[in-house]
N, CA and C atoms of all chains as a GROMACS GRO file, in nm:
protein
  600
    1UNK      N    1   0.084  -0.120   0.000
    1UNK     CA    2   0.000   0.000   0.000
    1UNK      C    3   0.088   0.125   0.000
    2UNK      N    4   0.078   0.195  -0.103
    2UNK     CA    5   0.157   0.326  -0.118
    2UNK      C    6   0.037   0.442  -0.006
    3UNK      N    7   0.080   0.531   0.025
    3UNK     CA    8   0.015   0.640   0.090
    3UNK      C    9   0.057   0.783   0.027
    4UNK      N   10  -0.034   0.873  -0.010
    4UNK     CA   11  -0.003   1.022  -0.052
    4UNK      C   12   0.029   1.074   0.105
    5UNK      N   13   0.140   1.135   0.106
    5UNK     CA   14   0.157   1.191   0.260
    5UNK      C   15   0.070   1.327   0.229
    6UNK      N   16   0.062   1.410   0.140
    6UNK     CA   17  -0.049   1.526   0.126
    6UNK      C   18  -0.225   1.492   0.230
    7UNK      N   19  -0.200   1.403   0.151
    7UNK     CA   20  -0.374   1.335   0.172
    7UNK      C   21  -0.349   1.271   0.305
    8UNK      N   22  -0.280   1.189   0.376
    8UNK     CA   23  -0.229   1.166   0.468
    8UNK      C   24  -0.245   1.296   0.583
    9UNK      N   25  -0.153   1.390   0.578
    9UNK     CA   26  -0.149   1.470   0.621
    9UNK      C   27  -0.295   1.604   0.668
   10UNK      N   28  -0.360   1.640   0.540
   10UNK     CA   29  -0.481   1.594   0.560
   10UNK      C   30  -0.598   1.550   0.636
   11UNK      N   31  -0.601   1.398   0.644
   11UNK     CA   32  -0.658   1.331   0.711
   11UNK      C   33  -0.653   1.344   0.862
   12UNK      N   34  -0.496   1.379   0.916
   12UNK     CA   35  -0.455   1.374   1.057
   12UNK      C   36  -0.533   1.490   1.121
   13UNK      N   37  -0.494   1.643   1.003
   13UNK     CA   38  -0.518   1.732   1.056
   13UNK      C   39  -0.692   1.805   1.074
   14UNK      N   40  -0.790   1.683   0.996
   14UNK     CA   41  -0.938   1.689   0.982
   14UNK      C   42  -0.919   1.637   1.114
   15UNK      N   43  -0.896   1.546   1.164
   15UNK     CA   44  -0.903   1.468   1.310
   15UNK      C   45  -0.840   1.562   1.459
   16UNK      N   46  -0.766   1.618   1.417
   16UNK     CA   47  -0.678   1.768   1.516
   16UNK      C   48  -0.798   1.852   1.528
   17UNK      N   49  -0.842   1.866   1.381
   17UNK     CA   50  -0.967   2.006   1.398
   17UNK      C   51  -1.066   1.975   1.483
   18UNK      N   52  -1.106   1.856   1.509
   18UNK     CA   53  -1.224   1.790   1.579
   18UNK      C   54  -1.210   1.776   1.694
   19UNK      N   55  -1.074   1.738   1.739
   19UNK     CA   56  -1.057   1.710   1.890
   19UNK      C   57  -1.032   1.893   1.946
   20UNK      N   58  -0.985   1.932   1.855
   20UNK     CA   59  -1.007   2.118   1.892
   20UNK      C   60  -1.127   2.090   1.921
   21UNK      N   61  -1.196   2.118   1.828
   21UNK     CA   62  -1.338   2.164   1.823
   21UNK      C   63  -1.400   2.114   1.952
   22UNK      N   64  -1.401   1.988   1.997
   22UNK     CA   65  -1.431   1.914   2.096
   22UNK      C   66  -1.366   1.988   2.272
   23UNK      N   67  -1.260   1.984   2.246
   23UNK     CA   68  -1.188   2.059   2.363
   23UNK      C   69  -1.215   2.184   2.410
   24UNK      N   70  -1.285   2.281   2.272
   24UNK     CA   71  -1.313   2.416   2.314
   24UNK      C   72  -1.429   2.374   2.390
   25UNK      N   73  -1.547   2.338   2.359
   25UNK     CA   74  -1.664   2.287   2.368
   25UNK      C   75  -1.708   2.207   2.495
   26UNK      N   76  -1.626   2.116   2.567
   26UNK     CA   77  -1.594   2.065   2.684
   26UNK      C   78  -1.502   2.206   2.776
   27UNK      N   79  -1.382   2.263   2.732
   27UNK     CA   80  -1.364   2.390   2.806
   27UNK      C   81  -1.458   2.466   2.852
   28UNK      N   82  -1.586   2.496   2.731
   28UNK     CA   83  -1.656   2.595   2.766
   28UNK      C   84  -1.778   2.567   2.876
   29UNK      N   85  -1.790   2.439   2.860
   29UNK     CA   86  -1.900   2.385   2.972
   29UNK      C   87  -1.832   2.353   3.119
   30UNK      N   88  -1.693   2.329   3.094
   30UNK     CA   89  -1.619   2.341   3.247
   30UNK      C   90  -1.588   2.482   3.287
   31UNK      N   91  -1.609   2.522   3.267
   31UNK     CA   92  -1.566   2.697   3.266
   31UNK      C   93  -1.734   2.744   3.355
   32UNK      N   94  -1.808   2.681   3.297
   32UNK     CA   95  -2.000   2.717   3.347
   32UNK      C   96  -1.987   2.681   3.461
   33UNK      N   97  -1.912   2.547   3.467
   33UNK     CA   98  -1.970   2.477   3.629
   33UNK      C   99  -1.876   2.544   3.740
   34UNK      N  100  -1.731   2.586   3.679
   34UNK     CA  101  -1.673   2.662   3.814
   34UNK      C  102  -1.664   2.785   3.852
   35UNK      N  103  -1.751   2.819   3.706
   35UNK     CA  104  -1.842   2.985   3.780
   35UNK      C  105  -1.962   2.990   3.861
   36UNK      N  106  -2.003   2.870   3.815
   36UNK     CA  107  -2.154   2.802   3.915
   36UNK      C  108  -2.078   2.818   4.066
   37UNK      N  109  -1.955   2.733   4.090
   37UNK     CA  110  -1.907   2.692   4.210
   37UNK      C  111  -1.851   2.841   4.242
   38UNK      N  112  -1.816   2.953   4.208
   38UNK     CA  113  -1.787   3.066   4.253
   38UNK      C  114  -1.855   3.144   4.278
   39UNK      N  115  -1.993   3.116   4.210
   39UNK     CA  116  -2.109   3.186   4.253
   39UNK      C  117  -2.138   3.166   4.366
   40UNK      N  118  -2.180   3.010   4.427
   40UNK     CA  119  -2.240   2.930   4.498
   40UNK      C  120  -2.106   2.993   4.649
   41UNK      N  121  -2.014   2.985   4.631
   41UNK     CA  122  -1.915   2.990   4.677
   41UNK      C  123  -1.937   3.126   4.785
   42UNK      N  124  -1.916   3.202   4.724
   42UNK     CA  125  -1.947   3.366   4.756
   42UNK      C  126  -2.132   3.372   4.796
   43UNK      N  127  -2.238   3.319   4.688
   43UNK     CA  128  -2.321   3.326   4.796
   43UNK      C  129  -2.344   3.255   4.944
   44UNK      N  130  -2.239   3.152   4.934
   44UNK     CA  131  -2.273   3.093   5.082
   44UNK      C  132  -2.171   3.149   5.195
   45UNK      N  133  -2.068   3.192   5.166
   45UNK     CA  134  -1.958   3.242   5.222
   45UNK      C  135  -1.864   3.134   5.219
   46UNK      N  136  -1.850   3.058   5.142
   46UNK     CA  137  -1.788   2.912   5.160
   46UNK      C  138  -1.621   2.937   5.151
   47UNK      N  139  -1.519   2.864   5.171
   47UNK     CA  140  -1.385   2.908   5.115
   47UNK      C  141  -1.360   2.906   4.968
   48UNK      N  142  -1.292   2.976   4.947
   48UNK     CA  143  -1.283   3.032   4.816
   48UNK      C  144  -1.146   2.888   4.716
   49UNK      N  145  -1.076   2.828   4.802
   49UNK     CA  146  -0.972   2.806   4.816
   49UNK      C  147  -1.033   2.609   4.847
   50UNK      N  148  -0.985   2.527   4.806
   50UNK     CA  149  -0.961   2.364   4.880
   50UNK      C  150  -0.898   2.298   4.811
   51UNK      N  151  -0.763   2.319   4.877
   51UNK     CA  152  -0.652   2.244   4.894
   51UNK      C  153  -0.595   2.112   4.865
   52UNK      N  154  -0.703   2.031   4.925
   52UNK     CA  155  -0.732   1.922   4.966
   52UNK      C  156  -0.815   1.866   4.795
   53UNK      N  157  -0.858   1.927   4.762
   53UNK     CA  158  -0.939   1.896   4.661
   53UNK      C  159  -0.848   1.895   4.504
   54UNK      N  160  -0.820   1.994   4.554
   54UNK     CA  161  -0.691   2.026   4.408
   54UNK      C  162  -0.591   1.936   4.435
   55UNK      N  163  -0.542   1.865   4.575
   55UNK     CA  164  -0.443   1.782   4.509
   55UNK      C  165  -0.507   1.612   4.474
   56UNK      N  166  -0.624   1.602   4.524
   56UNK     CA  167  -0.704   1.519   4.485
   56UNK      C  168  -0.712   1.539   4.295
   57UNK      N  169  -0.717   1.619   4.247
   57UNK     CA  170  -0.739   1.619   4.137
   57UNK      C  171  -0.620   1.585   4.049
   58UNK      N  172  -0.522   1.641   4.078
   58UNK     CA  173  -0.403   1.650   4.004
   58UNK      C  174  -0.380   1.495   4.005
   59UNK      N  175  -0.396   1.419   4.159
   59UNK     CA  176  -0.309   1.266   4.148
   59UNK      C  177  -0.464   1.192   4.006
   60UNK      N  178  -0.589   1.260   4.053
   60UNK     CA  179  -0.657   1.157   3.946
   60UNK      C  180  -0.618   1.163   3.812
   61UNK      N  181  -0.615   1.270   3.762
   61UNK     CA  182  -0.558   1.369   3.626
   61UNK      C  183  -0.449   1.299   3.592
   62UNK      N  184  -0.315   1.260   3.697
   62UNK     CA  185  -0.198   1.231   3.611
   62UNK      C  186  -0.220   1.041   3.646
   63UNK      N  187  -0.312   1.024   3.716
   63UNK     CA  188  -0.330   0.876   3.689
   63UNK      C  189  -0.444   0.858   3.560
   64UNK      N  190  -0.528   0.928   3.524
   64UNK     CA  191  -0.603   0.904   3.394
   64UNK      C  192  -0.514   0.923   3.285
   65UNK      N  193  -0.408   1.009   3.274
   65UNK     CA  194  -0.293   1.053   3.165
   65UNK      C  195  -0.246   0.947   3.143
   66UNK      N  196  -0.174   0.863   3.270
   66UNK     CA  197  -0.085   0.722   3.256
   66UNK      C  198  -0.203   0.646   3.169
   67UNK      N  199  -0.290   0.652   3.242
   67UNK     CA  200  -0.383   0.524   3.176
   67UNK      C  201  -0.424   0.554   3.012
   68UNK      N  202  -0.408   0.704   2.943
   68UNK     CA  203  -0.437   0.731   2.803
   68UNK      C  204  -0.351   0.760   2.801
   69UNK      N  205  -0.182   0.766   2.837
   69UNK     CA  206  -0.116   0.733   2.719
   69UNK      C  207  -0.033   0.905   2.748
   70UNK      N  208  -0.092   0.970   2.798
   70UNK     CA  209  -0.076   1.110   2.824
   70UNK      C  210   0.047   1.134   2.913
   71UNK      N  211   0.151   1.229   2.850
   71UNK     CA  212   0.256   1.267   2.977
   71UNK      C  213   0.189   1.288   3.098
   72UNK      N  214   0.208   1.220   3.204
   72UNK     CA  215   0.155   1.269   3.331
   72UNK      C  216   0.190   1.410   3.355
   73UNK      N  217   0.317   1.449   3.378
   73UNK     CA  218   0.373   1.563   3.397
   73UNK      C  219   0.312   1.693   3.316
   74UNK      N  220   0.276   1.676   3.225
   74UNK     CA  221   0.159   1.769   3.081
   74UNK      C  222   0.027   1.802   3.152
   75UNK      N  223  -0.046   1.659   3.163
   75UNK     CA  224  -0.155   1.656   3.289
   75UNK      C  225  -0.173   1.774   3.348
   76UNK      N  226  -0.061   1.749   3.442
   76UNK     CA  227  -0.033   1.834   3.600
   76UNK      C  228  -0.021   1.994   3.515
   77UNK      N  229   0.040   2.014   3.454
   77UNK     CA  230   0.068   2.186   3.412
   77UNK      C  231  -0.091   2.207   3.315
   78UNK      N  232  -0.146   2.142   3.242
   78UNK     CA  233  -0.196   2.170   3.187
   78UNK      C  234  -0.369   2.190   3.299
   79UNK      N  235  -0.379   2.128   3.399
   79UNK     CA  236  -0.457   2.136   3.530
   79UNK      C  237  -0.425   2.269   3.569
   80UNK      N  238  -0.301   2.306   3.592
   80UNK     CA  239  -0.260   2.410   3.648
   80UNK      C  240  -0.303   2.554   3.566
   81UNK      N  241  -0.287   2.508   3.403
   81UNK     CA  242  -0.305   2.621   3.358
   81UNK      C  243  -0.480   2.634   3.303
   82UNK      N  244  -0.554   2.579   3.350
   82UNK     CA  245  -0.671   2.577   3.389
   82UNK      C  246  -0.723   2.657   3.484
   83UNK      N  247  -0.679   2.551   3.599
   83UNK     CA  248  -0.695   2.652   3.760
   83UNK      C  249  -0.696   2.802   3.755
   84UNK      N  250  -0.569   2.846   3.693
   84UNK     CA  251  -0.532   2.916   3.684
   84UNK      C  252  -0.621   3.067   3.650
   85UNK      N  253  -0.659   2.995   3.515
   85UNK     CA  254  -0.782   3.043   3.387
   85UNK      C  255  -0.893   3.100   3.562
   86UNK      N  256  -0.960   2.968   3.598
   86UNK     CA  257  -1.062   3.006   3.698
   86UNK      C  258  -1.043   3.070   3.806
   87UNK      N  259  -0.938   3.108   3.863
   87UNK     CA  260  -0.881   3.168   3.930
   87UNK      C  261  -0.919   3.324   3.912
   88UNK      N  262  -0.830   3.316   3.794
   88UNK     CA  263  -0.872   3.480   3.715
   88UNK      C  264  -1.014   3.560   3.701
   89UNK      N  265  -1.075   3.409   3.669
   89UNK     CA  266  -1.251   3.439   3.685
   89UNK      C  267  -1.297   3.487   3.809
   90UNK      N  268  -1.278   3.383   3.908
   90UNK     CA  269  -1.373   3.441   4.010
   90UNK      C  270  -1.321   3.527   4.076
   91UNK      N  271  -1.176   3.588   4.053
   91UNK     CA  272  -1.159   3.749   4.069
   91UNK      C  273  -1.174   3.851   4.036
   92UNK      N  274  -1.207   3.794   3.890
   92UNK     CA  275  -1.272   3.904   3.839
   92UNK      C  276  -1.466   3.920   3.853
   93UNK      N  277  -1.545   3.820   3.899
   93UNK     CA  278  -1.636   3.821   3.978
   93UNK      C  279  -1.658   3.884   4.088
   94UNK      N  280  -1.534   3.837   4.185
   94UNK     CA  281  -1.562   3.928   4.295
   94UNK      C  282  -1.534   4.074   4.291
   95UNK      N  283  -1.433   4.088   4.190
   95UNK     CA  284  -1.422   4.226   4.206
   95UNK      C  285  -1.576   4.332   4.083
   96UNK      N  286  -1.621   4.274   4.060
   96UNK     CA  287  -1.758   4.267   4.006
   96UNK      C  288  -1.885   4.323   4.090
   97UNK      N  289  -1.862   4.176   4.145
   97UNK     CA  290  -1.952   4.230   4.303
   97UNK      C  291  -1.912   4.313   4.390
   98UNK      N  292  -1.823   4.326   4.431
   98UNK     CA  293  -1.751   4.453   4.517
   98UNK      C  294  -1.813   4.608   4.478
   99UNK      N  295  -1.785   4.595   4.366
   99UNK     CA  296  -1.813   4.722   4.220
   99UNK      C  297  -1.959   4.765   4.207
  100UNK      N  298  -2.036   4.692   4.232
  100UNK     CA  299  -2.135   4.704   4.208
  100UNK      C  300  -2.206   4.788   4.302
  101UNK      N  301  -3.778   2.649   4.652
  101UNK     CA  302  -3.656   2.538   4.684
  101UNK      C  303  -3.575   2.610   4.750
  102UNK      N  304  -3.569   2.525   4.814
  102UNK     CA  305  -3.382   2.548   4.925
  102UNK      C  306  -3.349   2.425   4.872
  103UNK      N  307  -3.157   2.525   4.868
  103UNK     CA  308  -3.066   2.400   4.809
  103UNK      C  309  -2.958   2.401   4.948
  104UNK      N  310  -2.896   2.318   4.907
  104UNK     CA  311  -2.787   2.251   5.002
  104UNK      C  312  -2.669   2.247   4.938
  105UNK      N  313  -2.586   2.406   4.965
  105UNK     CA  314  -2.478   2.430   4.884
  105UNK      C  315  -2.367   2.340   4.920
  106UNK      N  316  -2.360   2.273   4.984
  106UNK     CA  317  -2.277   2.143   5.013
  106UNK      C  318  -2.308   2.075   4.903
  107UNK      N  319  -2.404   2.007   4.918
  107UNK     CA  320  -2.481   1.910   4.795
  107UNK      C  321  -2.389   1.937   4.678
  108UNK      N  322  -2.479   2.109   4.626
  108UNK     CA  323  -2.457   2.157   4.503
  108UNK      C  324  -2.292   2.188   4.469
  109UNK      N  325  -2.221   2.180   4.522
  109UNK     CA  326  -2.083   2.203   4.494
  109UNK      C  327  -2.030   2.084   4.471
  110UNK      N  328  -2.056   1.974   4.546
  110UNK     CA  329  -2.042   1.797   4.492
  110UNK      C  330  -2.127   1.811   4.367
  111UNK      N  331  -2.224   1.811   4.345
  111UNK     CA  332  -2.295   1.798   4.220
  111UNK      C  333  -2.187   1.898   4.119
  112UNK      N  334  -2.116   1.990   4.123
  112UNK     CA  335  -2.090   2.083   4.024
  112UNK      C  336  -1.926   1.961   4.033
  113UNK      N  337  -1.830   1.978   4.129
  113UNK     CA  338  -1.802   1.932   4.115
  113UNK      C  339  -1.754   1.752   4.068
  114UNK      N  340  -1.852   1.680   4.005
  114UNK     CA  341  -1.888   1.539   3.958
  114UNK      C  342  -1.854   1.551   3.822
  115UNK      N  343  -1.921   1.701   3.814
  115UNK     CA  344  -1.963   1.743   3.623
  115UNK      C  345  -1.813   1.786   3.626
  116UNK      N  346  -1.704   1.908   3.682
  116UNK     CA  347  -1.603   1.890   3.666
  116UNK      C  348  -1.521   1.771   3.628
  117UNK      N  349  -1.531   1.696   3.711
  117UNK     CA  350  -1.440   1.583   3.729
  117UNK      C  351  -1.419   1.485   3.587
  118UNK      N  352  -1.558   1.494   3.513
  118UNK     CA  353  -1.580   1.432   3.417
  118UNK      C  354  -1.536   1.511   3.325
  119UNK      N  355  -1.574   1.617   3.306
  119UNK     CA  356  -1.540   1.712   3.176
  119UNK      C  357  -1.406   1.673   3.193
  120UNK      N  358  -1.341   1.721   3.322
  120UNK     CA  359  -1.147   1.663   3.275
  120UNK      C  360  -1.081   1.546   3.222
  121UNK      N  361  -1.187   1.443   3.282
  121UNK     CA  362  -1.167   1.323   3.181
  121UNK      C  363  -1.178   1.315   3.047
  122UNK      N  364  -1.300   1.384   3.024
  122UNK     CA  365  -1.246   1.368   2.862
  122UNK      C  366  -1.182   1.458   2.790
  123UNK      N  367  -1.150   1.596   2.868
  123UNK     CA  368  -1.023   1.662   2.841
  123UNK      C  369  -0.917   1.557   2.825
  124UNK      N  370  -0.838   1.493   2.873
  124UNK     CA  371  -0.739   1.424   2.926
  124UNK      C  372  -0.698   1.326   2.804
  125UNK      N  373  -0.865   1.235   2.797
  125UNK     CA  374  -0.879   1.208   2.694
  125UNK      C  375  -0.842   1.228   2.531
  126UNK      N  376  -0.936   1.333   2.527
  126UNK     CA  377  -0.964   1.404   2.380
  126UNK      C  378  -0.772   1.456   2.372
  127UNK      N  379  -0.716   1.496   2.502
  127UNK     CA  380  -0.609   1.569   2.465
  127UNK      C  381  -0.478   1.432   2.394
  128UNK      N  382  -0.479   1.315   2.494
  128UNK     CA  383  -0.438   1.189   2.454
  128UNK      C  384  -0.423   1.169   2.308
  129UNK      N  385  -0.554   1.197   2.243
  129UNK     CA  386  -0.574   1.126   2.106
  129UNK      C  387  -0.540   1.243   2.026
  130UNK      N  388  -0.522   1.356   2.061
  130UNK     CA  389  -0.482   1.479   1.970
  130UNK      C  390  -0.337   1.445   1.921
  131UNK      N  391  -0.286   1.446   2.068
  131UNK     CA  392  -0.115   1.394   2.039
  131UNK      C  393  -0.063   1.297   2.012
  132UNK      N  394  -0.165   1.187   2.005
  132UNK     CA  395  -0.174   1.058   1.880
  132UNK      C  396  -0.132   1.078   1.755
  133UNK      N  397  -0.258   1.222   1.690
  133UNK     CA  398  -0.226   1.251   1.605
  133UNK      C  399  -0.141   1.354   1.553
  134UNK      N  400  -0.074   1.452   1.607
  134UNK     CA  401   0.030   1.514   1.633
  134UNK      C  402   0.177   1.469   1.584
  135UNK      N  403   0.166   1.320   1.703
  135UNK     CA  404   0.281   1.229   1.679
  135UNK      C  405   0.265   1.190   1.513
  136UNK      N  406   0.169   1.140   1.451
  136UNK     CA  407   0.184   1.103   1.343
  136UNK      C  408   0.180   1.204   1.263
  137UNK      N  409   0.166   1.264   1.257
  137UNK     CA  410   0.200   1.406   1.202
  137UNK      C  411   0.319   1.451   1.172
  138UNK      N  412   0.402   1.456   1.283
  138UNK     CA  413   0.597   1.484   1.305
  138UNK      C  414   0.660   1.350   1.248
  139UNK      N  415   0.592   1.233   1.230
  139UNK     CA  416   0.696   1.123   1.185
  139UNK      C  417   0.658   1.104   1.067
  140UNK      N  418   0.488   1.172   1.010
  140UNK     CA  419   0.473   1.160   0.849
  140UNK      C  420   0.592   1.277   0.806
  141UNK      N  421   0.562   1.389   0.864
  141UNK     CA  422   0.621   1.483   0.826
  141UNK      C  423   0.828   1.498   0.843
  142UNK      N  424   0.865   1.394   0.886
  142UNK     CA  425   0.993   1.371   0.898
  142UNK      C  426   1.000   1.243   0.776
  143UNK      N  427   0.953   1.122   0.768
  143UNK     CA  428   0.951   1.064   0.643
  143UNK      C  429   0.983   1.103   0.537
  144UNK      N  430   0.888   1.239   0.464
  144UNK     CA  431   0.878   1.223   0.343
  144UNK      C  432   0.932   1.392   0.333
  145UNK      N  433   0.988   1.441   0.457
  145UNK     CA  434   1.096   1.567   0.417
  145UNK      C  435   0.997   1.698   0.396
  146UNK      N  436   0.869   1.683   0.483
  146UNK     CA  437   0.801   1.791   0.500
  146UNK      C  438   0.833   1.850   0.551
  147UNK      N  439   0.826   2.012   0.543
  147UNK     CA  440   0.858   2.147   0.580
  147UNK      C  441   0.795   2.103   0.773
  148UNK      N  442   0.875   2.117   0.854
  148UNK     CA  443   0.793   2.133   1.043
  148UNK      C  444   0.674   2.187   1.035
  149UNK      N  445   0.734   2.340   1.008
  149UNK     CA  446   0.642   2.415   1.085
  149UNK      C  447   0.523   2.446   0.937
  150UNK      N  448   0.395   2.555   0.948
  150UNK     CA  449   0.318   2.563   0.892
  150UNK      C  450   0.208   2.711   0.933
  151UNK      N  451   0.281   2.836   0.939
  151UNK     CA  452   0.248   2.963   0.959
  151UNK      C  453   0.075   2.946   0.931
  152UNK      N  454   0.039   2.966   0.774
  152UNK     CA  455  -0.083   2.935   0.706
  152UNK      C  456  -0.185   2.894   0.796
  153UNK      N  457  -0.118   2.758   0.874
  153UNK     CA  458  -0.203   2.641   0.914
  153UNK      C  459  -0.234   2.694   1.063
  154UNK      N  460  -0.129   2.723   1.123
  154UNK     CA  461  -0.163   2.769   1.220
  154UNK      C  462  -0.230   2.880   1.276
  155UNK      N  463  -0.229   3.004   1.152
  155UNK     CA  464  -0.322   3.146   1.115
  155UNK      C  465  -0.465   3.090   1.160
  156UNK      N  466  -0.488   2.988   1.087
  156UNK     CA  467  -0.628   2.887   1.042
  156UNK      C  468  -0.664   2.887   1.139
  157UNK      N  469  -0.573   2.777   1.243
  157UNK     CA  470  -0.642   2.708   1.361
  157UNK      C  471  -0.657   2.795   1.492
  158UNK      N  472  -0.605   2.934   1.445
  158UNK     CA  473  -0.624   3.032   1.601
  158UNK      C  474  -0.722   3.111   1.557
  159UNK      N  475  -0.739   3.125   1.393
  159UNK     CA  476  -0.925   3.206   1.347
  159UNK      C  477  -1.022   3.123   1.413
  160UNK      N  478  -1.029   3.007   1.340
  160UNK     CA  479  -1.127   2.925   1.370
  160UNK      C  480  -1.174   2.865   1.529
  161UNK      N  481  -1.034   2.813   1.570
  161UNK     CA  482  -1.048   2.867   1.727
  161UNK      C  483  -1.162   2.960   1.841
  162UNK      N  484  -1.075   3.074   1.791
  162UNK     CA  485  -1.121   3.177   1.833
  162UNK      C  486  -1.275   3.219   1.840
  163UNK      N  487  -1.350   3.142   1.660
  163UNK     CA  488  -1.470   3.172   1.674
  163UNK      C  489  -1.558   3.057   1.721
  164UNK      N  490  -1.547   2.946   1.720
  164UNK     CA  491  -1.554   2.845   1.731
  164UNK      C  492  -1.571   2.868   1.924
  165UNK      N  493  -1.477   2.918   1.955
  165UNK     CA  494  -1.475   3.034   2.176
  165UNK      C  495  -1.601   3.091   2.128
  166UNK      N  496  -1.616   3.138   2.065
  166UNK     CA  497  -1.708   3.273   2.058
  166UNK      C  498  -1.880   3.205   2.100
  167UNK      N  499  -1.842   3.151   1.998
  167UNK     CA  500  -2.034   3.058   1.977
  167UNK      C  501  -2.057   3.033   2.098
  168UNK      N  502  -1.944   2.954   2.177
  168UNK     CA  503  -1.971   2.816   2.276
  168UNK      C  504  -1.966   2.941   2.386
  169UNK      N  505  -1.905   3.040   2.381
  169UNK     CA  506  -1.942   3.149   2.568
  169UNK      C  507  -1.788   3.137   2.626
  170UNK      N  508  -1.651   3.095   2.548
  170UNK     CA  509  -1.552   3.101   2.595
  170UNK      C  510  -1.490   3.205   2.587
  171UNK      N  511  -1.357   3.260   2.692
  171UNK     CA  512  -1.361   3.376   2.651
  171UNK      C  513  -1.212   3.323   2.496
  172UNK      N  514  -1.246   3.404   2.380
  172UNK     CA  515  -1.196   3.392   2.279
  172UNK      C  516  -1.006   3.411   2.334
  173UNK      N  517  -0.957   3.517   2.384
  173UNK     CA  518  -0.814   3.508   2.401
  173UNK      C  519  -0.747   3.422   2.457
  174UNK      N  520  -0.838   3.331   2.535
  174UNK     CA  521  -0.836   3.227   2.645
  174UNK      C  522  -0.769   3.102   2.517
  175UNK      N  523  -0.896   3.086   2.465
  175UNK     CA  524  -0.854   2.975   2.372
  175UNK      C  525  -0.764   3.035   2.256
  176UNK      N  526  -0.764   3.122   2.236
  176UNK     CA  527  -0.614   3.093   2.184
  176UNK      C  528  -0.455   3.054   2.285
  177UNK      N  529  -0.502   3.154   2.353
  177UNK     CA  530  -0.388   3.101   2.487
  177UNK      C  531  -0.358   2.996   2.499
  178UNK      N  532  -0.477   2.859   2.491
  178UNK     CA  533  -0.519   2.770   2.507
  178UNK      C  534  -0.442   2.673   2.389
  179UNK      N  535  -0.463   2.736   2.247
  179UNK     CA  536  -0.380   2.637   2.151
  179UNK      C  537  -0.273   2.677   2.151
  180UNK      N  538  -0.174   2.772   2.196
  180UNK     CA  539  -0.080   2.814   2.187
  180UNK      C  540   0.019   2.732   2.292
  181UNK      N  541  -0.084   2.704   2.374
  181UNK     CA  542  -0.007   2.583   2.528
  181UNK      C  543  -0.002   2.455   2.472
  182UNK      N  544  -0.072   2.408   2.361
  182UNK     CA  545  -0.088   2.276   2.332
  182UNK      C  546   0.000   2.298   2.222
  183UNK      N  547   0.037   2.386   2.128
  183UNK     CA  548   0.142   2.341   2.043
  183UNK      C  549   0.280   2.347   2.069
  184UNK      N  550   0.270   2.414   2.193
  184UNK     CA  551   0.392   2.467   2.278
  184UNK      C  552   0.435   2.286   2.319
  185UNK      N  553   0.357   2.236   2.332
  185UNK     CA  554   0.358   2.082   2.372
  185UNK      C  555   0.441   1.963   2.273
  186UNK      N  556   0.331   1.989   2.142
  186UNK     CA  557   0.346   1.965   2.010
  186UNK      C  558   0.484   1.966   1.982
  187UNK      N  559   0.538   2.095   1.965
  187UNK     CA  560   0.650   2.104   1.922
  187UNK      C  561   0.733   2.047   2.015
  188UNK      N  562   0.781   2.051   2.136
  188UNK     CA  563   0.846   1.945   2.225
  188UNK      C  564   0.847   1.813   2.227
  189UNK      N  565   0.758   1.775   2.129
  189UNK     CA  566   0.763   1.608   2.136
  189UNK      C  567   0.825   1.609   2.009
  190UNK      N  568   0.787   1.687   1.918
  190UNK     CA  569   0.890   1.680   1.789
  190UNK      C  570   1.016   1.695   1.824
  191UNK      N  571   1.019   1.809   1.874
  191UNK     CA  572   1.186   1.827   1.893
  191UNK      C  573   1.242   1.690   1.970
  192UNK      N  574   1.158   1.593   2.047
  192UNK     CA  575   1.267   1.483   2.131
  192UNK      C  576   1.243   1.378   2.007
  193UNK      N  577   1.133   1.386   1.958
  193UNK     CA  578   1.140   1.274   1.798
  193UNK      C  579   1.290   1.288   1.738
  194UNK      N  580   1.269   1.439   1.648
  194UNK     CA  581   1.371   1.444   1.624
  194UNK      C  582   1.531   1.438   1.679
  195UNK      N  583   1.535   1.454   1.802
  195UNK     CA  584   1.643   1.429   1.904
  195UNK      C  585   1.671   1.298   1.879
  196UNK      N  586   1.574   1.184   1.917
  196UNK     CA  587   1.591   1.029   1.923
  196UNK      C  588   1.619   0.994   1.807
  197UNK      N  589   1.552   1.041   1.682
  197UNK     CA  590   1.577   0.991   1.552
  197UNK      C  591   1.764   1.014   1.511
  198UNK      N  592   1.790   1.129   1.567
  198UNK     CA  593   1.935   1.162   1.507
  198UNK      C  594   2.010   1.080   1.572
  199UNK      N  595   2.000   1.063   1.712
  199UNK     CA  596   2.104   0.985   1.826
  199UNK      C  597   2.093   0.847   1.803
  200UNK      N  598   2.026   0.798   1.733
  200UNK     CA  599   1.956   0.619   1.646
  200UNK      C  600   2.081   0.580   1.618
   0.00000   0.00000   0.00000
């Protein structure tokens, strides 16, 4: 079997566009639920902050990575640069509400 | 209704937990194809990089944020961390391939 690497190439990058497409799309619905939880957060007076929870996440994250194949270590930064993302949010929420 | 912001923060957090899975996922099979991508593209003496292509995938991106309620600079931020990735596995491809 000969292969056109054009058409090849191609093919990979129709499959890249999708798992984009997919990733924004799953981003954007995780992004809903931890503004939900910052809402919920601030209306209850709850801590803003759990510790305990985030490192709970990171060990599940870089044990689902091992199990697909995924740098664990990628996992962990790429969690981080998430957090991060929501972080930014619900400061900029609170300083919203403050403002108001 | 009265809710039970205890409850509701387990409930928000469940839907987290999952969305990261198939983040984790979806991200797994991207760099599946990624990988085959850098070793088609080392085969047959394709040019690395791809300006054009990548113009493409931070338009489309971007609007693609827009529809779904993300914030648009985010996701580019967002593909810019994942090719930041991309290219690091090429570069150790190509590392391993030369040291062979």
């Amino acid at each position: 079997m000969t292969i056109d690497p054009t058409e090849r190439l191609l093919e990979l990058r129709r499959s890249i566009d999708n798992f984009d497409a997919a990733l924004i799309h799953i981003l954007a619905e995780r992004f809903r639920c931890t503004q939900a939880v910052g809402k919920l957060k601030a209306e209850f007076d709850m801590p803003p902050a759990d510790h305990d929870r985030e490192a709970r996440q990171v060990e599940r994250l870089r044990k689902l990575a091992e199990e697909a194949g995924l740098d664990t270590n990628f996992a962990e930064t790429f969690l981080n640069f998430i957090i991060k993302e929501v972080i930014r949010h619900h400061e900029a929420f609170r300083h919203e509400a403050e403002t108001k």
